[in-house]
N, CA, C and O atoms as a printed pandas DataFrame, in Angstrom:
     atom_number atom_name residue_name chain_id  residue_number  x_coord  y_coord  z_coord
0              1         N          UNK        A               1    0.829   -1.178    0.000
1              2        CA          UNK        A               1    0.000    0.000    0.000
2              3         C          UNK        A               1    0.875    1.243    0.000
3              4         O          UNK        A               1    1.948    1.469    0.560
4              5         N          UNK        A               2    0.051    2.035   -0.846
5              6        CA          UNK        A               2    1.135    3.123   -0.543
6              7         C          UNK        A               2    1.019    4.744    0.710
7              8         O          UNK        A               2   -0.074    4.972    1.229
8              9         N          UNK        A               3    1.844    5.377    0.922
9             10        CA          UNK        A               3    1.444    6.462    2.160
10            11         C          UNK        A               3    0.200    6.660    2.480
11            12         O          UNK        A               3   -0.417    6.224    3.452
12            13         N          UNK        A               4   -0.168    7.367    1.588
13            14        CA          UNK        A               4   -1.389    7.728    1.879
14            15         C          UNK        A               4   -2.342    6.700    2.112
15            16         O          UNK        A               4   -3.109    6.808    3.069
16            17         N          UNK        A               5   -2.412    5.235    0.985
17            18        CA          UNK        A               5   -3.309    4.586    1.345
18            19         C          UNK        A               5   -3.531    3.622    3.017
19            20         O          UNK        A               5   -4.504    3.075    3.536
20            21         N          UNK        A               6   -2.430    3.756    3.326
21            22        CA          UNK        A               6   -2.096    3.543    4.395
22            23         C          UNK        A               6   -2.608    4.593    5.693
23            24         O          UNK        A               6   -3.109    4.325    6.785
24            25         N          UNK        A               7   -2.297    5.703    5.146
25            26        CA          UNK        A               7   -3.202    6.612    6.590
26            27         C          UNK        A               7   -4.625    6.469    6.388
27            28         O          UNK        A               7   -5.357    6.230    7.348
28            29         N          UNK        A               8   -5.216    6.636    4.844
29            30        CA          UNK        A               8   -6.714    6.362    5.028
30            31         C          UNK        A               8   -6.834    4.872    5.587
31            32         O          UNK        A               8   -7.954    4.734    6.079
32            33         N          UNK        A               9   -6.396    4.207    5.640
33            34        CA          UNK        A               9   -6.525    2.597    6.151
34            35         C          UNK        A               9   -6.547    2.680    7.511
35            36         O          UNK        A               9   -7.375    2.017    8.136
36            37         N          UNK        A              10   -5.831    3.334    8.025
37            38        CA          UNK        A              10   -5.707    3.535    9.561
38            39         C          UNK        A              10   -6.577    4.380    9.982
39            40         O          UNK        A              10   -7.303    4.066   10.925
40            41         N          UNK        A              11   -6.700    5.843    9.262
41            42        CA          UNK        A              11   -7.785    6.024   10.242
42            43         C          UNK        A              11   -9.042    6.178    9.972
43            44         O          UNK        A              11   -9.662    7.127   10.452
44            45         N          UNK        A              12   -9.832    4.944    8.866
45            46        CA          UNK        A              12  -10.852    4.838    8.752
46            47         C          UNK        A              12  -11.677    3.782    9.663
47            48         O          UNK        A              12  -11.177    2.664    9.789
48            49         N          UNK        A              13  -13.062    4.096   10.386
49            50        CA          UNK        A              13  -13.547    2.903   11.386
50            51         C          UNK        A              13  -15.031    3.296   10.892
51            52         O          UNK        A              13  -15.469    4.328   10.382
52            53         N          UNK        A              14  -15.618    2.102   11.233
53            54        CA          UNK        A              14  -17.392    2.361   10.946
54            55         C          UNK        A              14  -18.159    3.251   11.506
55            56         O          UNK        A              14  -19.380    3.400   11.452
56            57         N          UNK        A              15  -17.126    3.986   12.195
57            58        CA          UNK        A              15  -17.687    5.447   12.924
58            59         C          UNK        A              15  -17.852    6.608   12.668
59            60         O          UNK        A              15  -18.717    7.481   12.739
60            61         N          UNK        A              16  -16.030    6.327   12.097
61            62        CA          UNK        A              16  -15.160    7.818   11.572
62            63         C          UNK        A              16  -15.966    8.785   10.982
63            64         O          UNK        A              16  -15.564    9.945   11.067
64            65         N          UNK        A              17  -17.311    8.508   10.238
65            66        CA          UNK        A              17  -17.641    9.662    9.043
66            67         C          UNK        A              17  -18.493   10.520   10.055
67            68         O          UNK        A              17  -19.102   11.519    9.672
68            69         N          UNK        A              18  -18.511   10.007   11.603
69            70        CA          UNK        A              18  -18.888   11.434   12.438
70            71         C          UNK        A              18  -18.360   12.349   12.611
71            72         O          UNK        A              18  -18.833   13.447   12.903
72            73         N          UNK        A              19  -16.731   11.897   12.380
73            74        CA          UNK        A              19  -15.559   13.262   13.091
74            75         C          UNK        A              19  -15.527   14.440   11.947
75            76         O          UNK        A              19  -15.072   15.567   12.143
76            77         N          UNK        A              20  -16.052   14.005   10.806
77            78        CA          UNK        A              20  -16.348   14.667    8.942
78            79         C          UNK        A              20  -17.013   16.304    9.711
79            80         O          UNK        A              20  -17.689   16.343   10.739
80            81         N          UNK        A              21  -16.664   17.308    9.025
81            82        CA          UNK        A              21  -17.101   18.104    8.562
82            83         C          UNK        A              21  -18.698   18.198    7.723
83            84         O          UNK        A              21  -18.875   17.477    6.741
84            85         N          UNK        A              22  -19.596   18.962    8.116
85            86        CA          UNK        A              22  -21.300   18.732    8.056
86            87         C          UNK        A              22  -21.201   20.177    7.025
87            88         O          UNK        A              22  -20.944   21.315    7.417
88            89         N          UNK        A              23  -21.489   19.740    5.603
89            90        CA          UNK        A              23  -21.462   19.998    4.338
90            91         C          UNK        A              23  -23.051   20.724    4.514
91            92         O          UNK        A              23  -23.348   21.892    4.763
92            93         N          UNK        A              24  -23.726   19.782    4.328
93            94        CA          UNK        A              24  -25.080   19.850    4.174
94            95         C          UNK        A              24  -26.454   19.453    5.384
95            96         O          UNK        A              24  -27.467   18.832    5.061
96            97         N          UNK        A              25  -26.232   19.863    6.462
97            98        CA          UNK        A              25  -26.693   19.157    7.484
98            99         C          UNK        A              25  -28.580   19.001    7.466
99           100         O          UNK        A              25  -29.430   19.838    7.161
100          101         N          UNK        A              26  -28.711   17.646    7.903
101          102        CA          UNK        A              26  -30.194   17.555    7.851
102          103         C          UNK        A              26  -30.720   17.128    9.468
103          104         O          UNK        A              26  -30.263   16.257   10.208
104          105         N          UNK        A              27  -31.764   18.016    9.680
105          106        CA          UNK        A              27  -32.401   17.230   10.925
106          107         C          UNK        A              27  -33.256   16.645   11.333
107          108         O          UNK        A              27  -34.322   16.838   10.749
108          109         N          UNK        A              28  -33.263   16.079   12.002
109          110        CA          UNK        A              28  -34.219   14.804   12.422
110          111         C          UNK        A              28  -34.731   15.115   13.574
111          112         O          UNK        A              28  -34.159   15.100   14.664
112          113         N          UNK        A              29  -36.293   15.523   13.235
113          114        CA          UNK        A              29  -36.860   16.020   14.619
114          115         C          UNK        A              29  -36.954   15.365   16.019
115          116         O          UNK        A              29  -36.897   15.929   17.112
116          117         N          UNK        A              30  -37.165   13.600   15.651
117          118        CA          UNK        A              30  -36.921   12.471   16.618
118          119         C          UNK        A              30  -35.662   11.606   16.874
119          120         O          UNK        A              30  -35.462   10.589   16.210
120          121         N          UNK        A              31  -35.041   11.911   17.589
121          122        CA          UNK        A              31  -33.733   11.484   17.432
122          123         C          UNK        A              31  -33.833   10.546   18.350
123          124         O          UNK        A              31  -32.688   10.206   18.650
124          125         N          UNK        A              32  -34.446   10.082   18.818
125          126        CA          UNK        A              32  -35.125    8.215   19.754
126          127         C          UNK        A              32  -35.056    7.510   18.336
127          128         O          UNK        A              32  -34.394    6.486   18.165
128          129         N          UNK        A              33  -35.937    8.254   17.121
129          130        CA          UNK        A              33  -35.894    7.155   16.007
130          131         C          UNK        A              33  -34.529    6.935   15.189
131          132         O          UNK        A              33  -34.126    5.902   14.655
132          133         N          UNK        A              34  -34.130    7.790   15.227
133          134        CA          UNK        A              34  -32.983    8.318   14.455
134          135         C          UNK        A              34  -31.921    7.001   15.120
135          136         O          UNK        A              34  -31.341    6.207   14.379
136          137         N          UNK        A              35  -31.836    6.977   16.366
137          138        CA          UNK        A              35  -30.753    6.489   17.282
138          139         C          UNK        A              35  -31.128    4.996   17.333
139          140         O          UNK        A              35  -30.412    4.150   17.867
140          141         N          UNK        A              36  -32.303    4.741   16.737
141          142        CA          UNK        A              36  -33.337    3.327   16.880
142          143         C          UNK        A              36  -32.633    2.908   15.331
143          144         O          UNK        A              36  -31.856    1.962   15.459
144          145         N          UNK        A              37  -32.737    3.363   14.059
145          146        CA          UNK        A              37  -32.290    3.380   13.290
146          147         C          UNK        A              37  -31.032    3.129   13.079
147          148         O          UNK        A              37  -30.751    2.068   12.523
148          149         N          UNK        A              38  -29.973    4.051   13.474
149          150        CA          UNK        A              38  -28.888    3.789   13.458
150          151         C          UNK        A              38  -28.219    2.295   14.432
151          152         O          UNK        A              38  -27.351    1.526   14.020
152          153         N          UNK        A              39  -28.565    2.260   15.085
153          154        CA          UNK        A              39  -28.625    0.987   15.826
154          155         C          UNK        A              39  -28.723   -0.365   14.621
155          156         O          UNK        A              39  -27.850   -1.169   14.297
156          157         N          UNK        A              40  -29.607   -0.276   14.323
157          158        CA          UNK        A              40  -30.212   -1.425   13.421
158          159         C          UNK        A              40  -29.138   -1.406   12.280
159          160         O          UNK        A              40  -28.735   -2.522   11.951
160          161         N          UNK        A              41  -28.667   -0.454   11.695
161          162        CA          UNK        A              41  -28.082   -0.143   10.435
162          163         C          UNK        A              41  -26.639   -0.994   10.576
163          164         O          UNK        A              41  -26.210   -1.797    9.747
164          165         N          UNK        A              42  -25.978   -0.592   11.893
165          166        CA          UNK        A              42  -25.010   -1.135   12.824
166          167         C          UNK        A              42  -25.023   -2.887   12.572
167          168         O          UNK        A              42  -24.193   -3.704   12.173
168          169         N          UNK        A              43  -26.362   -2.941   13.013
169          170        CA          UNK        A              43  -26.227   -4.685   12.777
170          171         C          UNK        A              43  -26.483   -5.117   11.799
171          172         O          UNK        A              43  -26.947   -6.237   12.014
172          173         N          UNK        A              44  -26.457   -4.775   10.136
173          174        CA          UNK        A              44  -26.389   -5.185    8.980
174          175         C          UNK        A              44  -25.380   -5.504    8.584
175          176         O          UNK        A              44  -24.445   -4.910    9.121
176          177         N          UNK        A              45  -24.959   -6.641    7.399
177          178        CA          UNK        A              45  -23.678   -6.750    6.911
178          179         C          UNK        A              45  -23.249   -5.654    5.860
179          180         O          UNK        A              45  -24.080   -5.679    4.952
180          181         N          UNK        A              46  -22.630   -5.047    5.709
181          182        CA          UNK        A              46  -21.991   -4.346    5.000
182          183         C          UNK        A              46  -22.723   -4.477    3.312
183          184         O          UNK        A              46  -23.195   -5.572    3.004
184          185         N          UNK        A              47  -22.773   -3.356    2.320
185          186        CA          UNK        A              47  -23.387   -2.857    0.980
186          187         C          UNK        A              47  -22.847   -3.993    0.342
187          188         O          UNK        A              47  -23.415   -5.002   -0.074
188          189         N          UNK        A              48  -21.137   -3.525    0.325
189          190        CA          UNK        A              48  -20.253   -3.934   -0.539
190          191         C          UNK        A              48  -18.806   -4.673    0.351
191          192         O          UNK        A              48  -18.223   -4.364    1.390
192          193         N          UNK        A              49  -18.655   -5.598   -0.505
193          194        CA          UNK        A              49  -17.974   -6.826   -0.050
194          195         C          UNK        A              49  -16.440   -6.215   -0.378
195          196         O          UNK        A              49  -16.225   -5.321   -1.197
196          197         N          UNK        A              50  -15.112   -7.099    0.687
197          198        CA          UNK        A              50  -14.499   -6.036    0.002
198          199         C          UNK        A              50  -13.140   -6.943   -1.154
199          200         O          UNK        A              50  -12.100   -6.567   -1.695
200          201         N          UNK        A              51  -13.912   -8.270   -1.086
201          202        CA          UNK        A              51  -13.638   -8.216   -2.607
202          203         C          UNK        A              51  -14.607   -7.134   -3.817
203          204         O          UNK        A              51  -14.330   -6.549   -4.864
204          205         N          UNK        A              52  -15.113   -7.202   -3.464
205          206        CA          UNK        A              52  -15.980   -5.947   -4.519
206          207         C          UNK        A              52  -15.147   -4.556   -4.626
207          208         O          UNK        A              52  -15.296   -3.708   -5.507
208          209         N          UNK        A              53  -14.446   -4.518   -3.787
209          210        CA          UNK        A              53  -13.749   -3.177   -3.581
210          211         C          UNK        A              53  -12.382   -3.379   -3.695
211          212         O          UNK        A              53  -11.621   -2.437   -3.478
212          213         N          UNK        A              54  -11.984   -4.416   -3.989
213          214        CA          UNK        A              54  -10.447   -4.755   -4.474
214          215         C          UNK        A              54  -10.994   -4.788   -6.165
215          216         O          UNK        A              54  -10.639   -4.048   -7.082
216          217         N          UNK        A              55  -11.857   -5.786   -6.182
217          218        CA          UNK        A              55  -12.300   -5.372   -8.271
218          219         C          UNK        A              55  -12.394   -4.506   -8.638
219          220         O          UNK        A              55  -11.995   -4.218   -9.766
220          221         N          UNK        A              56  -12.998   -3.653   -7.800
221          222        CA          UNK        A              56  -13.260   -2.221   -8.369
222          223         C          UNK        A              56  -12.007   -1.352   -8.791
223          224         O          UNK        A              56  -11.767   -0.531   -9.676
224          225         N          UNK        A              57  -11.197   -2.029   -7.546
225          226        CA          UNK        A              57   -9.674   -0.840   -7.372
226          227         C          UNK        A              57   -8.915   -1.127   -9.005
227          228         O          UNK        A              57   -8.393   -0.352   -9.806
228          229         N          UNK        A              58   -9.147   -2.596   -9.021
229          230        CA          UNK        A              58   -8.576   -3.338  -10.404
230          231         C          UNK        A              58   -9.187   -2.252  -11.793
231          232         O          UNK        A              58   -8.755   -1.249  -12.361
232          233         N          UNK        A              59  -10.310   -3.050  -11.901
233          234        CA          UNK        A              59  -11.091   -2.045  -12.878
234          235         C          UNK        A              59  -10.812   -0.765  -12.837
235          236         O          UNK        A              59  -10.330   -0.639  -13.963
236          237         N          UNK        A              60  -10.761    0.299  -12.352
237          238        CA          UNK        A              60  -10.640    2.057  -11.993
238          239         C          UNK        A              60   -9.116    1.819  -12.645
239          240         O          UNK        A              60   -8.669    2.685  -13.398
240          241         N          UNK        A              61   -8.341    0.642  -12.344
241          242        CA          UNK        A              61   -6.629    0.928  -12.647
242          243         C          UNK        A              61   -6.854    0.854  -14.022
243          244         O          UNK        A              61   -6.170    1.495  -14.821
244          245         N          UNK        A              62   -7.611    0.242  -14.295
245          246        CA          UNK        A              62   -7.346   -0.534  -16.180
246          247         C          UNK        A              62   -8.041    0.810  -17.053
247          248         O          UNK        A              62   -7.665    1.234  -18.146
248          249         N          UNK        A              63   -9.285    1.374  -16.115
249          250        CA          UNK        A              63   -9.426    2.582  -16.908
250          251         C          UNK        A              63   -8.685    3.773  -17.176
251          252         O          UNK        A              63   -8.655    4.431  -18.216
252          253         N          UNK        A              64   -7.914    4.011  -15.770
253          254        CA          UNK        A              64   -6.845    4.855  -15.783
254          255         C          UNK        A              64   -5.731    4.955  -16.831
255          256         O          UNK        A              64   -5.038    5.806  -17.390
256          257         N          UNK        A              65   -5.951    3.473  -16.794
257          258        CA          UNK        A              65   -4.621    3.116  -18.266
258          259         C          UNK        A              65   -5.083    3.434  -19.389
259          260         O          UNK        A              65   -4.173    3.909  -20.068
260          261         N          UNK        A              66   -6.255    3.406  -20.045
261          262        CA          UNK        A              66   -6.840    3.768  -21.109
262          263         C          UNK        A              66   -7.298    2.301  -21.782
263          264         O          UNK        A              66   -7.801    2.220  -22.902
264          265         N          UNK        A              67   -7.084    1.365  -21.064
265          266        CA          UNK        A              67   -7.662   -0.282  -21.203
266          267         C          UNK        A              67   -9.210   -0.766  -21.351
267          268         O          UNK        A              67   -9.624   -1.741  -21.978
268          269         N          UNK        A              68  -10.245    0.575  -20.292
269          270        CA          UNK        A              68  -10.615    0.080  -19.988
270          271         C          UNK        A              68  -11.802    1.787  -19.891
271          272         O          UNK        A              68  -11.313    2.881  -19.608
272          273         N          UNK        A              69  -13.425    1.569  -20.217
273          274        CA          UNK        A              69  -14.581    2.558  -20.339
274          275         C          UNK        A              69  -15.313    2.658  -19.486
275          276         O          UNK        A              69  -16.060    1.717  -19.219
276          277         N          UNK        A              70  -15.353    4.242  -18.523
277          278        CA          UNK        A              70  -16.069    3.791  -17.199
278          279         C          UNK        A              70  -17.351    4.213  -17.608
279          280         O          UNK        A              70  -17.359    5.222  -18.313
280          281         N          UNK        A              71  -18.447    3.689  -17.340
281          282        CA          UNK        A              71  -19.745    3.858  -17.443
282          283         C          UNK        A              71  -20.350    4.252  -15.543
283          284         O          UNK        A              71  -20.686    3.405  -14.715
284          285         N          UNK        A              72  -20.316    5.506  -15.382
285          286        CA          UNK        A              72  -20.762    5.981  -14.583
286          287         C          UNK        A              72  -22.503    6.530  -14.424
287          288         O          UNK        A              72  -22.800    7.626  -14.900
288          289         N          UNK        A              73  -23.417    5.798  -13.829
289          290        CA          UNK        A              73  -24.953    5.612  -14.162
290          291         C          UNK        A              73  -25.890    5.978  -13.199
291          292         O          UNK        A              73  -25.518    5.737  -12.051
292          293         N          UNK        A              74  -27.181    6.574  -13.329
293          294        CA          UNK        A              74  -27.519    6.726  -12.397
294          295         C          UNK        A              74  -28.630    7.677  -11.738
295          296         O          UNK        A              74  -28.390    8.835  -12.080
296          297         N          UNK        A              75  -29.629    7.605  -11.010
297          298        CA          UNK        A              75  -29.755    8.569  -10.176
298          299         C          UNK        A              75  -29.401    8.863   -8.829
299          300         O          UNK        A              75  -28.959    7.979   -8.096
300          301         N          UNK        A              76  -29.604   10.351   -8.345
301          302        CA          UNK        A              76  -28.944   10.351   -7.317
302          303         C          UNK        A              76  -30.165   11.248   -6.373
303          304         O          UNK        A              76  -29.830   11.901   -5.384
304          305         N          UNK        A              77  -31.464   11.169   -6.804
305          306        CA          UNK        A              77  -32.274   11.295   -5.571
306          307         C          UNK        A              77  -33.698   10.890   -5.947
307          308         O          UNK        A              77  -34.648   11.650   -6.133
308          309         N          UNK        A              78  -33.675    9.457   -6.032
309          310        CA          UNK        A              78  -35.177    9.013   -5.997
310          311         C          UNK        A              78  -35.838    8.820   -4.811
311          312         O          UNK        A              78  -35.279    9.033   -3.735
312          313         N          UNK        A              79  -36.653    8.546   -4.872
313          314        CA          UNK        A              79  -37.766    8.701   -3.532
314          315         C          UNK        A              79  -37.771    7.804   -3.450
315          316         O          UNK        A              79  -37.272    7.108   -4.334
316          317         N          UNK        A              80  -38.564    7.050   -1.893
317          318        CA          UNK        A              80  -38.540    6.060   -1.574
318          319         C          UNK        A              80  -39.805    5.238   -2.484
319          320         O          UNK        A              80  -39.942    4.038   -2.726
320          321         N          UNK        A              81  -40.426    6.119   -2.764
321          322        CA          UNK        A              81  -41.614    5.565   -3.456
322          323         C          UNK        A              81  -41.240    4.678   -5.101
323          324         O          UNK        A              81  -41.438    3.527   -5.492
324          325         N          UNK        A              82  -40.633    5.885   -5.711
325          326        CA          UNK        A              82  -39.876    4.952   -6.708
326          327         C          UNK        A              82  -38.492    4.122   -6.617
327          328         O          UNK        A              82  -37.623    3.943   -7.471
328          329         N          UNK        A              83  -38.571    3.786   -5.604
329          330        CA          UNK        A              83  -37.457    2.157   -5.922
330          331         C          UNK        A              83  -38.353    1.152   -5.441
331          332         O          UNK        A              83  -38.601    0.774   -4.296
332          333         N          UNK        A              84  -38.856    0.743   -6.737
333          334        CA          UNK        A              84  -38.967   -1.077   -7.102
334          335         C          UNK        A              84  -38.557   -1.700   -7.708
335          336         O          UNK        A              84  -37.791   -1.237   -8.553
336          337         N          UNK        A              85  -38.729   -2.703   -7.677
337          338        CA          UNK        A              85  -38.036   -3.575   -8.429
338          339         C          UNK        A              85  -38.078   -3.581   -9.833
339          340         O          UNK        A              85  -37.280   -3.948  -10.696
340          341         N          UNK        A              86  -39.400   -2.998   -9.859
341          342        CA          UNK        A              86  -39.731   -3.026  -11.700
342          343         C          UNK        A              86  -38.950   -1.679  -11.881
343          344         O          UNK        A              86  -37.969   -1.957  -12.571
344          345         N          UNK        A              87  -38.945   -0.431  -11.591
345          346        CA          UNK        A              87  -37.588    0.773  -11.756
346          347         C          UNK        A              87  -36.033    0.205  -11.697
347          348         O          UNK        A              87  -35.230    0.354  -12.618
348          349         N          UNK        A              88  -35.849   -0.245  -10.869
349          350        CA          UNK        A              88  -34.348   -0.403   -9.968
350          351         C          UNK        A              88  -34.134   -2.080  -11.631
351          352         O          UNK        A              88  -33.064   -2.280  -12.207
352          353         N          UNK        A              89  -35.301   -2.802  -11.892
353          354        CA          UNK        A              89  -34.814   -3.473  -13.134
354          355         C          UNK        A              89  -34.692   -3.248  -14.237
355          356         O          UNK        A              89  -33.993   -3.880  -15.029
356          357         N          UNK        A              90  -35.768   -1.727  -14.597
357          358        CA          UNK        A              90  -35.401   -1.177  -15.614
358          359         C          UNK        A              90  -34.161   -0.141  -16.004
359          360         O          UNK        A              90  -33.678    0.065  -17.118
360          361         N          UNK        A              91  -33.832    0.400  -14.815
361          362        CA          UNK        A              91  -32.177    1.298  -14.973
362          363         C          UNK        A              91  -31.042    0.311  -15.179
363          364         O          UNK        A              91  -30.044    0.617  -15.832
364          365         N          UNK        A              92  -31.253   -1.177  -14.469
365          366        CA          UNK        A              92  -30.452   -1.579  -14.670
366          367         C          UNK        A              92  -30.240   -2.343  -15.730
367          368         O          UNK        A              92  -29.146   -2.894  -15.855
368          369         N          UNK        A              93  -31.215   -2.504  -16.647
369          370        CA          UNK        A              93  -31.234   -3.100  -18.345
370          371         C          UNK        A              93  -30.865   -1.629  -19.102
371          372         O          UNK        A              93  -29.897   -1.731  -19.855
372          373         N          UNK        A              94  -31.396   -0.443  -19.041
373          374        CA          UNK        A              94  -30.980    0.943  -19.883
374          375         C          UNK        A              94  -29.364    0.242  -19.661
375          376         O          UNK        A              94  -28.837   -0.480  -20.507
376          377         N          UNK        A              95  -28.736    0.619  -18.367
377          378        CA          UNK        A              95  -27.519    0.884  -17.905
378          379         C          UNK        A              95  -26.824   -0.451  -18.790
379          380         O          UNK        A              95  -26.141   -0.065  -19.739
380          381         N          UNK        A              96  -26.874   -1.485  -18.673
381          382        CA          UNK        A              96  -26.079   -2.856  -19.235
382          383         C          UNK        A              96  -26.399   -2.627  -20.959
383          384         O          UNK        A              96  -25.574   -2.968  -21.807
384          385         N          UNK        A              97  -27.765   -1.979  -21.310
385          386        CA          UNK        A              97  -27.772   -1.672  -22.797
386          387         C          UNK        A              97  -26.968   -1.135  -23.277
387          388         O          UNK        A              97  -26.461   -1.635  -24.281
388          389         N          UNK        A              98  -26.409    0.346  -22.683
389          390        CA          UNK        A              98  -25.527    1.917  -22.615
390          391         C          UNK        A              98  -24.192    0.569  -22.882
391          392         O          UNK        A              98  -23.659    0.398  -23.979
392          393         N          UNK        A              99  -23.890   -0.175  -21.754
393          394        CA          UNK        A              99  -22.076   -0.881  -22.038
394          395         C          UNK        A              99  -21.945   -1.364  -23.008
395          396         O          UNK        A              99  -20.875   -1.166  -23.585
396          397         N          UNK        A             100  -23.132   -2.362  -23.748
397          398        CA          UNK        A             100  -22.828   -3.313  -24.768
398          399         C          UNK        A             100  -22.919   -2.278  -25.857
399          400         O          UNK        A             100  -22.109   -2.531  -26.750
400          401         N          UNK        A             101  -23.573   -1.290  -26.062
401          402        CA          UNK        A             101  -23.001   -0.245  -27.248
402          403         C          UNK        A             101  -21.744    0.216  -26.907
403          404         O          UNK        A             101  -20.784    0.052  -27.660
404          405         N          UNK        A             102  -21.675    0.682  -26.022
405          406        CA          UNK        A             102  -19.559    1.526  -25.321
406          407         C          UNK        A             102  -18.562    0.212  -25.833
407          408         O          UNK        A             102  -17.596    0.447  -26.560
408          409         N          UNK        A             103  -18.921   -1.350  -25.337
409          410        CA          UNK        A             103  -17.973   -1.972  -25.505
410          411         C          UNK        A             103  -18.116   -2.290  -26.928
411          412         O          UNK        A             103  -17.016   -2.701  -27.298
412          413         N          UNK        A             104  -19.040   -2.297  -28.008
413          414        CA          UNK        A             104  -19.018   -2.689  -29.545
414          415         C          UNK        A             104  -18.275   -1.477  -29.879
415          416         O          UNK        A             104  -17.265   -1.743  -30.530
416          417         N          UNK        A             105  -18.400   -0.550  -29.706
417          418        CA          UNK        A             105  -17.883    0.799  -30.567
418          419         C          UNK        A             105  -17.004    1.255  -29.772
419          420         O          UNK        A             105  -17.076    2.434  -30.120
420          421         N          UNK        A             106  -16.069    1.241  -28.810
421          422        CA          UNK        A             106  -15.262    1.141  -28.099
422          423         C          UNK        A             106  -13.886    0.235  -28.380
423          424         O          UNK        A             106  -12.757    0.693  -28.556
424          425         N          UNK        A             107  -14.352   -1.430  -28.373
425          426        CA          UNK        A             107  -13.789   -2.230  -28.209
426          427         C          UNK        A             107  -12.938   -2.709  -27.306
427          428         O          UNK        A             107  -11.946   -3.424  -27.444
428          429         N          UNK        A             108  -13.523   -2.155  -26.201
429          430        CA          UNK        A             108  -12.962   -2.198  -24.503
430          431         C          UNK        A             108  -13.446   -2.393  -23.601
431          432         O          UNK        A             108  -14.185   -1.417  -23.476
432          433         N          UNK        A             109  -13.585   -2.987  -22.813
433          434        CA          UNK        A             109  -14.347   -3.634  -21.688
434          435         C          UNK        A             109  -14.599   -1.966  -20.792
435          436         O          UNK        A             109  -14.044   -0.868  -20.774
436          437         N          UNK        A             110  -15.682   -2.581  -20.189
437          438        CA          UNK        A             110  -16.307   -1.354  -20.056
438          439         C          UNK        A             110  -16.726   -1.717  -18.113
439          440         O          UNK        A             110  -17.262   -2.725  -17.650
440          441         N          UNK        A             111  -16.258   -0.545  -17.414
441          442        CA          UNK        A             111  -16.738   -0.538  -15.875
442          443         C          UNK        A             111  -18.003   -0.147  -15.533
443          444         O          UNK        A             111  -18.164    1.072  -15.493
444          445         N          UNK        A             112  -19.138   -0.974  -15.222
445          446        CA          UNK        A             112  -20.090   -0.245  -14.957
446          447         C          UNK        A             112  -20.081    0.366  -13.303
447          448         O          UNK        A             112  -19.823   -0.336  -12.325
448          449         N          UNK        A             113  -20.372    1.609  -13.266
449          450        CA          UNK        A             113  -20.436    2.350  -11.979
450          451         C          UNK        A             113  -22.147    2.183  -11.791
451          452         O          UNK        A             113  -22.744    1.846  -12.813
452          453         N          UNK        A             114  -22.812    2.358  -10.778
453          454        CA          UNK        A             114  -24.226    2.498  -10.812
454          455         C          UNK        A             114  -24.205    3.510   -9.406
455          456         O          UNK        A             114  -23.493    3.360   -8.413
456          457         N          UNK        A             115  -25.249    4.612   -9.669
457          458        CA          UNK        A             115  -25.432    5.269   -8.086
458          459         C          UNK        A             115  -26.762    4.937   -7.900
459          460         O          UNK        A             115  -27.280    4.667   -8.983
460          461         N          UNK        A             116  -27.659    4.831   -6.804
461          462        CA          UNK        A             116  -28.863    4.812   -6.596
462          463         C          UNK        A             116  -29.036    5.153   -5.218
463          464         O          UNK        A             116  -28.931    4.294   -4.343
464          465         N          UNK        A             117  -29.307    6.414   -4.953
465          466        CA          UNK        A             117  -29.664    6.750   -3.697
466          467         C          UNK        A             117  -30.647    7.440   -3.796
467          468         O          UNK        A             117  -31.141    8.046   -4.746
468          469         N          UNK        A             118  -31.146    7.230   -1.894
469          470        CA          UNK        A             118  -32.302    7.721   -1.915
470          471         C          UNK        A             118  -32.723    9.559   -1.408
471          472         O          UNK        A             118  -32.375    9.931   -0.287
472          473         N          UNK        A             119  -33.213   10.201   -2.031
473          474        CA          UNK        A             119  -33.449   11.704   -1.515
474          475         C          UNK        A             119  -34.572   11.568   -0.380
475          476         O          UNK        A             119  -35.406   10.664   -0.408
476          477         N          UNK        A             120  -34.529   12.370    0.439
477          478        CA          UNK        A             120  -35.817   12.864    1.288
478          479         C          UNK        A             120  -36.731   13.427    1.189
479          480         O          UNK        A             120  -36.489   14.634    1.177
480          481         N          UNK        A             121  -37.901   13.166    1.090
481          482        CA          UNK        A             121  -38.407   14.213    0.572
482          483         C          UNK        A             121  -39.760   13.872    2.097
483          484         O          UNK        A             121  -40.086   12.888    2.761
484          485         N          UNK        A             122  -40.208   15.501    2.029
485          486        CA          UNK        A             122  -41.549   15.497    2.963
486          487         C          UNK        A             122  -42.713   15.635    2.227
487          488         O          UNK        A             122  -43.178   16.286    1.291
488          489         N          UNK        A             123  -42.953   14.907    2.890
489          490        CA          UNK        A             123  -44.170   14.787    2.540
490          491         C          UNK        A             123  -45.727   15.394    3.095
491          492         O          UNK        A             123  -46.846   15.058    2.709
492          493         N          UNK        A             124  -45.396   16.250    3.978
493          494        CA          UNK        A             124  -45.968   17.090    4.578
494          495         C          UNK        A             124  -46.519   17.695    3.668
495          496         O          UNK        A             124  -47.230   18.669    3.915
C-alpha cells in the first residue's frame, strides 16, 4: 500500500464519518428514532464486499490506463416511493444496454459504476 493509502486505512472505522465536517446538514426532529435506526443499520452486513472493492480498485486501474470505459450511471435522488423492483430493473437493463453499445464501438471492456440513492423528501 502506498502512504497515503495507508493513513486512510488507519484512520478509517465504521464510525469515523462522524468526526467529517457537516457539508449539508439535515435534521431529524426524533432522534429516539434516528438512534433506533442507526442501531439497526449497525447490525447489517456491509453494501459492498471487500472483494468488490479490491475489483473495483482493479477495474478504476485498467481505466486509468486507457484499457478500460467507465460507465458511470444513475440517479442520485429518488424517492422512496420509486425504488422497485420493476424501476431499480429497468435502470439496470438501460444501464447494461448503454455498455454493450460503449464496448461494440469502443472495443474495450467497459466498468459499470451504478449510483442509486435515496433523496428525502416530505411529505408534509
Amino acid at each position: 500500500m502506498s502512504d497515503s493509502a495507508d493513513l486512510l486505512h488507519e484512520s478509517w472505522s465504521p464510525s469515523s464519518w462522524k468526526s467529517k465536517p457537516i457539508a449539508q446538514d439535515v435534521l431529524y426532529p426524533d432522534q429516539n428514532h434516528l438512534s433506533k435506526v442507526l442501531s439497526k443499520l449497525e447490525t447489517l452486513p456491509p453494501l459492498v464486499t471487500p472483494s468488490e472493492i479490491e475489483r473495483l480498485r482493479y477495474q478504476l486501474g485498467l481505466v486509468q490506463k486507457n484499457e478500460a470505459f467507465l460507465l458511470h450511471a444513475g440517479d442520485c435522488a429518488e424517492s422512496f416511493d420509486a425504488c422497485t423492483h420493476e424501476n431499480i430493473s429497468a435502470k439496470i437493463g438501460l444501464i447494461l444496454s448503454f455498455s454493450l453499445i460503449l464496448i461494440w464501438g469502443a472495443r474495450r471492456p467497459v466498468v459499470r459504476h451504478t449510483l442509486v440513492s435515496l433523496g428525502i423528501h416530505n411529505k408534509n
